[in-house]
TIKOL-469151 format. One record per residue (C-alpha): x, y, z; residue number from 0; residue in one letter. Coordinates in nm, 4 decimals. Example, Ala and Ser with C-alpha at 12.3 -4.5 7.8 and 13.67 -1.06 7.14 Angstrom:
2
{atom {1.2300,-0.4500,0.7800},0,"A"}
{atom {1.3670,-0.1060,0.7140},1,"S"}
This chain:
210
{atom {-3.6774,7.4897,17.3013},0,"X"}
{atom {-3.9938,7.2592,17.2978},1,"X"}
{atom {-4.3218,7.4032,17.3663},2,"X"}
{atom {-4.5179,7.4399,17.7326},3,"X"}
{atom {-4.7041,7.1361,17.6951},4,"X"}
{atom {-4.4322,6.9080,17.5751},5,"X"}
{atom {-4.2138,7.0330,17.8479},6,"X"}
{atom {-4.5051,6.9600,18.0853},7,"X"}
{atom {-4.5345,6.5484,17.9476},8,"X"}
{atom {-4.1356,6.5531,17.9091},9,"X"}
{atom {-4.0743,6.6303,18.2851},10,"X"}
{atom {-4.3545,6.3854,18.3756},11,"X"}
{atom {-4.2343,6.1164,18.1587},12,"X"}
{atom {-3.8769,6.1928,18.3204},13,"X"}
{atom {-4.0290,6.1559,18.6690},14,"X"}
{atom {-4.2349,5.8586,18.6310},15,"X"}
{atom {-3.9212,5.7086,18.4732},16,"X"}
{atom {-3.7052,5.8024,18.7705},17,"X"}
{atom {-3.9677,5.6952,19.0803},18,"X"}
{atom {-3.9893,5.3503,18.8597},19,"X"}
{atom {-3.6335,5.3510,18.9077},20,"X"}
{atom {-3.6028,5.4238,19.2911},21,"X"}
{atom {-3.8673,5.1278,19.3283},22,"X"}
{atom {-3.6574,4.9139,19.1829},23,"X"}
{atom {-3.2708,4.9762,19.2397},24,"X"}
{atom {-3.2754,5.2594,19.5771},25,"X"}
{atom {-3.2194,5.6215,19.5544},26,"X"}
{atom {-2.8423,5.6108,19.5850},27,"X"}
{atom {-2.7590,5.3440,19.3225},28,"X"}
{atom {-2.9804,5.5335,19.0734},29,"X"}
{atom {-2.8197,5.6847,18.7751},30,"X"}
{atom {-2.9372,5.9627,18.5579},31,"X"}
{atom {-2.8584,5.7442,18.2579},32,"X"}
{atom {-3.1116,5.4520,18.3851},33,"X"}
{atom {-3.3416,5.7319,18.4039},34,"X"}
{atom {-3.2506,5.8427,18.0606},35,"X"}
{atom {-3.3179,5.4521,17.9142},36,"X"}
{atom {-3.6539,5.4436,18.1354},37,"X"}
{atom {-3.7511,5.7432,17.9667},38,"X"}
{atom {-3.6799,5.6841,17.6368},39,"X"}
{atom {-3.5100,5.9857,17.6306},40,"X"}
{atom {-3.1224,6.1261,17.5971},41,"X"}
{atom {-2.9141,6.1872,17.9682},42,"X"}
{atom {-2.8907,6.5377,17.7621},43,"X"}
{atom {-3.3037,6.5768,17.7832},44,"X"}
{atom {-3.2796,6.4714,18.1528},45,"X"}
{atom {-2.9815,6.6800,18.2304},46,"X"}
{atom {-3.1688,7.0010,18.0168},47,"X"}
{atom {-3.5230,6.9749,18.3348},48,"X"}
{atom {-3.2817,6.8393,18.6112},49,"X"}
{atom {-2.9495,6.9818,18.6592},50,"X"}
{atom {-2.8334,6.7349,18.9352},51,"X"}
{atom {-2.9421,6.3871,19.0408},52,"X"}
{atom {-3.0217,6.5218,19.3705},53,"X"}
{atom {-3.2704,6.7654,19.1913},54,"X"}
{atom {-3.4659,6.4837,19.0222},55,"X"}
{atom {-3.4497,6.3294,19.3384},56,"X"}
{atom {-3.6467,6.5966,19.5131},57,"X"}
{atom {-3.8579,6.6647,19.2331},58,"X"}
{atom {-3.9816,6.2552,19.2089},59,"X"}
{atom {-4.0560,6.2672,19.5631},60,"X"}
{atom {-4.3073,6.5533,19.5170},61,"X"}
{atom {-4.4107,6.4014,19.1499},62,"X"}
{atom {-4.4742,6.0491,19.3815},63,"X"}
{atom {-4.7248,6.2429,19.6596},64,"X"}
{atom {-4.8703,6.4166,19.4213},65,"X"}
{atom {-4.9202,6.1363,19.1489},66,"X"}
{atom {-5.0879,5.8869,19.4386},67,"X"}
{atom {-5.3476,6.1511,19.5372},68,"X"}
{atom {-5.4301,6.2398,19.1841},69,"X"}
{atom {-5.4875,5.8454,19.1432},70,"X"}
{atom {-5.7905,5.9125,19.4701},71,"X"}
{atom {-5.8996,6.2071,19.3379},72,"X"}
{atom {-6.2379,6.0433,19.2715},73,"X"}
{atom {-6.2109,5.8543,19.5786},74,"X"}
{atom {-6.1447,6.2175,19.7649},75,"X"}
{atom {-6.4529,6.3644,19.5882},76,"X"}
{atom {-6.6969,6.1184,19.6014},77,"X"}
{atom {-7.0347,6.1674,19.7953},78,"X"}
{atom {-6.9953,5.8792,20.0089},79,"X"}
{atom {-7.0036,5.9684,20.3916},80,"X"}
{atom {-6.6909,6.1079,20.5487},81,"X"}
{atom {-6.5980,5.7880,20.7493},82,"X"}
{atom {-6.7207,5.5759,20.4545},83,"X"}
{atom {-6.4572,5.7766,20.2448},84,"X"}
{atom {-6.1745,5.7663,20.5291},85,"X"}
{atom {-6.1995,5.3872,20.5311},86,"X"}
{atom {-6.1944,5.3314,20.1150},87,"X"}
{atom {-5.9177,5.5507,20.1486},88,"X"}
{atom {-5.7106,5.3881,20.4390},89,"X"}
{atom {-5.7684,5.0662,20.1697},90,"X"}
{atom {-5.6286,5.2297,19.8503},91,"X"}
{atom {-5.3314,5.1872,20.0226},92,"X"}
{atom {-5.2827,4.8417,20.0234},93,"X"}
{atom {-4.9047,4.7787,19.8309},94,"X"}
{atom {-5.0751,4.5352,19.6241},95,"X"}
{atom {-5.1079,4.6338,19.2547},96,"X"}
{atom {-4.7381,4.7588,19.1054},97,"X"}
{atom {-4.8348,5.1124,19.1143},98,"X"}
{atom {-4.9063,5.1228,19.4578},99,"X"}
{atom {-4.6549,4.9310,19.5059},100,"X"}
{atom {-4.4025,5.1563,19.3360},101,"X"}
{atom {-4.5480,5.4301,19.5007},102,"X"}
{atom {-4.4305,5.3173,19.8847},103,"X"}
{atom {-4.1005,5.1897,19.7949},104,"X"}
{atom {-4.0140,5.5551,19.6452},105,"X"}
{atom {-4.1726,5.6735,19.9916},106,"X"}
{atom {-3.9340,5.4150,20.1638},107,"X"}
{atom {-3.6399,5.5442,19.9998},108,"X"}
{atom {-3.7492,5.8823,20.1115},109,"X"}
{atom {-3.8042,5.8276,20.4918},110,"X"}
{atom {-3.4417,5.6409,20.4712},111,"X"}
{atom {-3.2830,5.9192,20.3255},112,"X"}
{atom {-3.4770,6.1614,20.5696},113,"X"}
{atom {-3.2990,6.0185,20.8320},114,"X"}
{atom {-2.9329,6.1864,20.7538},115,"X"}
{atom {-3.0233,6.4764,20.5421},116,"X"}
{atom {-3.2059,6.8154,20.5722},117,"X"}
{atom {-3.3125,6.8751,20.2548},118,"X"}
{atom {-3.4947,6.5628,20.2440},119,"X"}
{atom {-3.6165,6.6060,20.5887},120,"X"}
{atom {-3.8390,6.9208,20.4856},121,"X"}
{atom {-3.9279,6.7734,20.1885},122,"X"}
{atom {-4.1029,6.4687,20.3888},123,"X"}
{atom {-4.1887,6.7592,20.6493},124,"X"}
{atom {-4.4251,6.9549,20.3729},125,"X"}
{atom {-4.5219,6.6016,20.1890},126,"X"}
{atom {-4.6906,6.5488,20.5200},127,"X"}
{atom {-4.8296,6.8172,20.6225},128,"X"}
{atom {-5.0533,6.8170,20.3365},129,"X"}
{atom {-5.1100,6.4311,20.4036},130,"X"}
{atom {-5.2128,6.4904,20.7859},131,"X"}
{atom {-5.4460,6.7890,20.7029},132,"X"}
{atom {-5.6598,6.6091,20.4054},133,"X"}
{atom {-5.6972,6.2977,20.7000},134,"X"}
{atom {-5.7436,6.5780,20.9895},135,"X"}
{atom {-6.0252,6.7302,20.7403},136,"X"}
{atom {-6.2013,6.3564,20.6553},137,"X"}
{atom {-6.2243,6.2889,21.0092},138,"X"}
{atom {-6.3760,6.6604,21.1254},139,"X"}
{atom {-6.6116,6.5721,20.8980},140,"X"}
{atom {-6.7363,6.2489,21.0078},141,"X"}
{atom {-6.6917,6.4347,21.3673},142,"X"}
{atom {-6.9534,6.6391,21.2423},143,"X"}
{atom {-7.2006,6.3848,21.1529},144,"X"}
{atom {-7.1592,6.1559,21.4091},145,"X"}
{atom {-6.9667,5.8541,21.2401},146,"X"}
{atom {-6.6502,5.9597,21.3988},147,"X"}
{atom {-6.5147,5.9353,21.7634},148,"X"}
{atom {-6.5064,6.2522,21.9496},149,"X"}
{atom {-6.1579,6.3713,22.0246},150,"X"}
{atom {-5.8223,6.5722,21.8718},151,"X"}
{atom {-5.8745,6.5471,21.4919},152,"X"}
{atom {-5.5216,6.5697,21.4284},153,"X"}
{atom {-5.4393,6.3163,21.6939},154,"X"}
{atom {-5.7015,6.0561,21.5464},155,"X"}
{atom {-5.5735,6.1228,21.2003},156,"X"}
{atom {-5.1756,6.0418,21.3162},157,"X"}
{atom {-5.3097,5.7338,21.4818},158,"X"}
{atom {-5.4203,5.6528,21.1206},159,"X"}
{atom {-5.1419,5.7347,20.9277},160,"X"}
{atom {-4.8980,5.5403,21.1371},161,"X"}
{atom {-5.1037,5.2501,21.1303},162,"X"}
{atom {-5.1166,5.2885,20.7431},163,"X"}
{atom {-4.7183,5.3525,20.7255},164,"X"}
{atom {-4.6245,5.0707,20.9617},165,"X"}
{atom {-4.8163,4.7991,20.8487},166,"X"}
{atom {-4.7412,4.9014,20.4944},167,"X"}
{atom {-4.3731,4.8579,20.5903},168,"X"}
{atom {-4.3987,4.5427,20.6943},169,"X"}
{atom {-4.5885,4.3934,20.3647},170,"X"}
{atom {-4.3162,4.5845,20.1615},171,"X"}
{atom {-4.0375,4.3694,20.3896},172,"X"}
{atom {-4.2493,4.0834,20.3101},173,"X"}
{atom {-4.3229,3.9974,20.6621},174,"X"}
{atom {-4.4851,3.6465,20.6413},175,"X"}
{atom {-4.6875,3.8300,20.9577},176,"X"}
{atom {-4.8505,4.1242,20.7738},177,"X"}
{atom {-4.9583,4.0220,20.4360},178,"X"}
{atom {-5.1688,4.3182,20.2676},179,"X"}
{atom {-5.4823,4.1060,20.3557},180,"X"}
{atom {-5.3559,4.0874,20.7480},181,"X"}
{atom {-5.2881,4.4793,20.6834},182,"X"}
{atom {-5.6403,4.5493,20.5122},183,"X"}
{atom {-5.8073,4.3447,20.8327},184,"X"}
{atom {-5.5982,4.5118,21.1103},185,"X"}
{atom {-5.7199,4.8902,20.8939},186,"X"}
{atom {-6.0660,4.7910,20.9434},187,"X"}
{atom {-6.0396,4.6611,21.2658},188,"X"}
{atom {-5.9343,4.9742,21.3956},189,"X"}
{atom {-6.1362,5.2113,21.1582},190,"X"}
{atom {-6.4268,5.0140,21.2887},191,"X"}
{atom {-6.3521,4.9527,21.6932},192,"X"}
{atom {-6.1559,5.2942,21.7459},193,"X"}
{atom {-6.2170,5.5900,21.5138},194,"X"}
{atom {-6.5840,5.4940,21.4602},195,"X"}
{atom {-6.8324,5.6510,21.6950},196,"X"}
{atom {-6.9874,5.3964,21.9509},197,"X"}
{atom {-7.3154,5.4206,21.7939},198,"X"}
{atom {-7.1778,5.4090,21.4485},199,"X"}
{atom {-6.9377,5.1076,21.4996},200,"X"}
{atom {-7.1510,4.8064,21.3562},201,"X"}
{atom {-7.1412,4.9962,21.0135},202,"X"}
{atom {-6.8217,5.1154,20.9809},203,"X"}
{atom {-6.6633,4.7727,20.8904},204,"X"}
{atom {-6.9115,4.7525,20.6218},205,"X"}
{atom {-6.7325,5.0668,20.4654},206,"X"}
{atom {-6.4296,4.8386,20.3581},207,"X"}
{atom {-6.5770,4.5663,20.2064},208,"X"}
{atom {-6.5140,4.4421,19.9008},209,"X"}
């Protein structure tokens, strides 16, 4: 049996392998043998950490949410002021660098799937939960120093997040309407004109730029 720590970079090399597949064929054309060859492993080895596809399925979705906020961990940290932080963070999610990329076509697949099947539904249900509540927190805090509109945190921070998701669905459909720089523009148009606090408004484009 291979040691704790192997098992640990197997099941992540099996799970990067198998969200790089989703990206590219779709969740239900994926086989656990093109996960195998992504790998670089046997189907046995994938088979041995996943005993279904379904299982690796639920387990990349997880892997994908908790890969991309990982990748803003420093982002997430940083001193920068709550609202300055909310805005760098509405822009990390451009799709335009393959990761990120990557990242919301798995995400795509799982909102499709979502759609017909329970399982998947709770997985996207506690996925985003977590995903409200660290936007719900960013914005109480820049509530609390006055760089944030007054209002329903968790209101503001859906606002947000469907603005994110929608506009990134449309530059993953390749809408010749909402290219990622139309996307990052509409972001900080709202960022700046809506969630910003009227006296904090001329400042809070600032927090996007380049």
């Amino acid at each position: 049996m291979p040691r704790p720590n192997v098992e640990a970079e197997r099941r992540e090399q099996i799970l990067l392998a198998t969200c790089a597949v989703i990206s590219e064929t779709g969740m239900h054309d994926m086989r656990l043998t093109d996960v195998a060859q992504r790998a670089g492993v046997s189907s046995g080895m994938v088979h041995y950490y996943f005993a279904t596809k379904r299982a690796v399925l639920v387990a990349a979705f997880e892997f994908n949410f908790t890969r991309s906020l990982a990748r803003r961990r420093a982002l997430l940290e940083s001193k920068r002021a709550p609202m300055a932080r909310l805005a760098r963070l509405a822009e990390s999610y451009l799709p335009r660098d393959d990761e990120t990329l990557t990242a919301w076509r798995v995400w795509a697949e799982l909102w499709a799937e979502a759609l017909r099947d329970q399982e998947f539904q709770a997985v996207n249900e506690r996925l985003y939960d977590e995903w409200r509540q660290l936007v719900v927190e960013m914005i109480t805090r820049a509530q609390g120093d006055g760089t944030a509109r007054a209002g329903d945190p968790v209101e503001l921070a859906n606002m947000l997040i469907a603005m994110i998701d929608g506009l990134a669905t449309q530059v993953l459909a390749h809408s010749s309407h909402m290219p990622a720089a139309r996307m990052r523009a509409t972001l900080r148009a709202f960022i700046g004109t809506y969630l910003a606090a009227p006296g904090a408004r001329s400042e809070a484009p600032s927090a996007l730029a380049p």
